[in-house]
C-alpha positions, 0 to 999 in steps of 0.5 A: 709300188704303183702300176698305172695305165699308160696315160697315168704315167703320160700324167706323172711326168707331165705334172712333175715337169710342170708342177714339180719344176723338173724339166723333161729333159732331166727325167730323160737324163736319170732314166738313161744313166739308171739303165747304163748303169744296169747294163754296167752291173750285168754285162761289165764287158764286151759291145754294146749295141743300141737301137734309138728310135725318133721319141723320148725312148730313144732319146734315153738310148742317146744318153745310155750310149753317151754314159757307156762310152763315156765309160770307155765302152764299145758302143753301137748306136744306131738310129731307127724312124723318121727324122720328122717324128723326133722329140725335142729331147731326143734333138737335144741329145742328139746335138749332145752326142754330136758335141761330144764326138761320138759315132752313130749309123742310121738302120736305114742306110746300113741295115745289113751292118746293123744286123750282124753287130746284133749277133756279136753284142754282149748286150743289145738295149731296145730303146725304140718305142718303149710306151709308144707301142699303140694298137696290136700291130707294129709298123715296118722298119719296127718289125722286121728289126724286131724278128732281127733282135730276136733271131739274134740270141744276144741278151736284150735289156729293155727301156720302160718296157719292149718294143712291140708290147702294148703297156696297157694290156700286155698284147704283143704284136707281132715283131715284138723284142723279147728281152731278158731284162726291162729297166721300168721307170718311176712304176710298173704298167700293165704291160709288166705284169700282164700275159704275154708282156710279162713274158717279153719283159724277163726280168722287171727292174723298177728304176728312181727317175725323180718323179715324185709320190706327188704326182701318183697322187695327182694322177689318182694311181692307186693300183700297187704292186705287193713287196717283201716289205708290206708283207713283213709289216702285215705279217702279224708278231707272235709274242712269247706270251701267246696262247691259241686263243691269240691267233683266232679261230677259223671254219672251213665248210668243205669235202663231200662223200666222194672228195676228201681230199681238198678240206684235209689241204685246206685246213692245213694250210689254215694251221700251217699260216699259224692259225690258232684254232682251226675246225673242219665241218665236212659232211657225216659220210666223209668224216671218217676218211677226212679224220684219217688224214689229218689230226690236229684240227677240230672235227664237226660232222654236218647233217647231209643230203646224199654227200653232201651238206643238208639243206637244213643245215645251216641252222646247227651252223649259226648256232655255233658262229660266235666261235669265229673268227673267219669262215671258208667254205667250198673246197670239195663240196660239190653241186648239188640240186639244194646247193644254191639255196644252202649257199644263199643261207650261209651267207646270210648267216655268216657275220664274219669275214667269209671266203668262197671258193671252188664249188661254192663259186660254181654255185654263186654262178647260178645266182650271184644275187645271193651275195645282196644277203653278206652280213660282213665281208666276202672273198672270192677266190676264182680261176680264170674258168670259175671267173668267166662262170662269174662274169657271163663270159669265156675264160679266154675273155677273162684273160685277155682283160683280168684287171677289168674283169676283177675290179668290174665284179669287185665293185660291182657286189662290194667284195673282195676278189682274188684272181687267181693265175700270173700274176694273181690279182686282188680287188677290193670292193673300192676298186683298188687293185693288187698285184702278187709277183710271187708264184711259179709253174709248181702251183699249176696242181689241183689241190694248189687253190684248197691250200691258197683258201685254206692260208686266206683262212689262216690270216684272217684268222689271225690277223682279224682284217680281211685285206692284210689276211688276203694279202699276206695268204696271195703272196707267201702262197706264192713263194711256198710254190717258189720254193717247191719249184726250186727242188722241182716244178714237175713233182711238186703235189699240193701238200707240197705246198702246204709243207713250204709255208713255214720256210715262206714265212721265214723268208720275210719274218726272220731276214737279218736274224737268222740266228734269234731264239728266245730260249732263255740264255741267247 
């Protein structure tokens, strides 16, 4: 599932008019009936009112109230904007509507009539700007129908995306409809995932129109959104004639004298994603507390400076590098005045996949020429406050803009960078982006980053290729918080978290077979 910008899309149907022999006016037809048909599925009964303004969007509203009251529904259709400013679609549609004997008002000439049928609408559809929305600001009559619609505590289900909501970076202007439902046609835009828009959206619903993969490819799309099924596929199988051995061996460098608590979560999760062997290096002095929390792990006390890892440390590290398959290293660590330089000398010793996160970001910030040095892949795994140390900027900044700040710091160093918040990007070193729409508000705890880490770690091990680990580790963190935020989005603590991984995991790797063993006899 692709997510473009909106010229991408402007593209898309241009080329599937043009080049595919699909006339507009039928893509027009397909959008509206999807969303007619949604509307049936989630409110069966009761009046319908439609807001139409003079484009393409609302010409899909004329064909969601022809369906409706062709259906036998209650529909109030109300035309908003300037004749002048009408598509030819939307005129054909109209005429159709004319033909057909069906009623309309205009928001002008009857606002007060307008407004009280919001208050009594089982649903009101918007269908006035849709991708329109241009700018930070919404003109008048769009406004203050806007503030009506919302004042008005009927559902709303969105066209394409809400009236108001810039579908290139989310912003919402003032007056913009929050809606309970937004029907997408043929992809997501940015606005569907990006804060606030993703708020105004509610629930997104991706409907077929008919444009084809064709003309994503035309258009160059290549930013896509993960699915329950791309994470079943990448999900790595576990024969019953495995060993340890089978599903890798993974090092995470963490903790310091003062935090021990963040390599126990981060190690694990590594164990919890199915990660065969997983050794955890902490420094001497904080051995003996890490090793009271947690069994099942390898332990290995480095060489330390005053808590924290020694400069000269990374030497007794590379001898023993040929044991894995994958390296994580940050969580607890702390900074220090040698810090940097110790971190400069892991990576050039590393030669498998290596993931940076917490302290180790806040090092990398001091001097991120080091990462010239990588002798295999790197991921780095910043909040929006670590990205903004990153990238010379302010946290705010990074989130008024995620998609340019991932991929501009992607591809400039050549790594892998997961973004972390909602929704969670990833960006490749090629410049792809990855949207993760899973998550909840009971991964915003401290600890909740280790756990994501130490899952990166765990399926990379496993999987021995970096992006399907990344992907897998993003989106199944995300639904281990869904899960802990079915029993709580208050009291969830990260080894909550960490506890949720297996019942994630069995929501895409055992759908339809529930009741499958391999015990010997079923």
């Amino acid at each position: 599932m692709y997510v473009v910008s909106t010229q991408q899309m402007r593209d898309m149907d241009r080329f599937t008019i043009e080049h595919i022999g699909i006339p507009g006016f039928v893509l027009m037809e397909n959008a509206g009936a999807a969303v007619a048909r949604e509307i049936s599925r989630r409110w069966s009964e009761g009046m319908v009112v439609i807001l139409a303004g003079p484009g393409n969007n609302g010409g899909d509203g004329l064909v969601i109230a022809r369906h409706l009251a062709n259906a036998g529904r209650d529909v109030r259709l109300w035309l908003v904007g300037d004749k002048a400013k009408r598509s030819q679609e939307f005129g054909q549609q109209l005429r159709i509507l004319d033909n057909c004997g069906y009623r309309y008002g205009h928001w002008r000439e009857h606002k007060e009539a307008c407004a009280a049928e919001l208050g009594q609408a089982a649903v009101i559809v918007d269908a006035l700007l849709g991708i329109g929305t241009k700018g930070s600001e919404l003109r008048e009559p769009y406004v203050s129908i806007g503030h009506a619609v919302n004042a008005s505590k009927s559902p709303v289900i969105a066209v394409d995306i809400p009236t108001g909501i810039n579908s290139d970076t989310g912003e919402a202007a003032n007056g913009a409809i929050r809606a309970d439902v937004t029907v997408a046609f043929a992809c997501l835009k940015w606005g569907h995932v990006l804060y606030p828009g993703a708020d105004y959206c509610g629930e997104s619903v991706l409907a077929d129109i008919s444009i084809p993969e064709r003309a994503a490819s035309a258009v160059q799309a290549r930013d896509v959104w993960l699915a329950d099924s791309e994470i079943r596929r990448l999900l790595p199988p576990r024969p019953r004639f495995s060993h340890k051995g089978t599903y890798g061996h993974a090092l995470i460098l963490a903790g310091s004298r003062e935090m021990t608590g963040a390599p126990v979560l981060t190690a694990s999760a590594g164990l919890h994603t199915g990660c065969g062997l997983l050794t955890l290096a902490v420094p001497e002095s904080a051995l003996a507390a890490v090793t009271a929390q947690i069994s099942e792990t390898v332990f290995w006390a480095i060489p330390e400076e005053s808590g924290h890892f020694a400069s000269d440390s990374v030497e007794s590290i590379r001898e023993r590098l040929q044991s894995f398959d994958v390296v994580a290293v940050g969580p607890g660590i702390g900074t220090w005045s040698g810090g940097v330089r110790w971190l400069a000398d892991v990576i050039a010793a590393i030669n498998v996949p290596l993931i940076l996160d917490a302290d180790a970001l806040n090092l990398l910030a001091d001097d991120l020429s080091i990462l010239a040095q990588k002798r295999s892949d790197i991921v780095l795994t910043p909040h929006p406050g670590e990205m903004g140390r990153l990238c010379g900027c302010s946290t705010a900044e990074v989130e008024k803009n995620r998609p340019y700040y991932a991929r501009m710091l992607a591809q400039r160093y050549g790594v892998y960078v997961v973004l972390k918040g909602a929704y969670t990007l990833l960006a490749s070193p090629s410049g792809q982006l990855v949207v993760n729409p899973t998550g909840s508000a009971a991964l915003s705890k401290g600890g909740s980053g280790d756990v994501l880490t130490g899952m990166i770690a765990g399926f990379i091990a496993q999987t021995r290729n970096t992006e399907a680990g990344i992907r897998l580790a993003v989106y199944l963190h995300g639904r281990a918080g869904e899960i802990c935020g079915m029993r709580s989005m208050y009291a969830t603590m990260a080894s909550d978290v960490v506890q949720a991984i297996g019942p994630a995991i069995r929501t895409v790797s055992f759908v339809d077979e529930a009741s499958r063993t391999d015990f010997p006899g079923n």
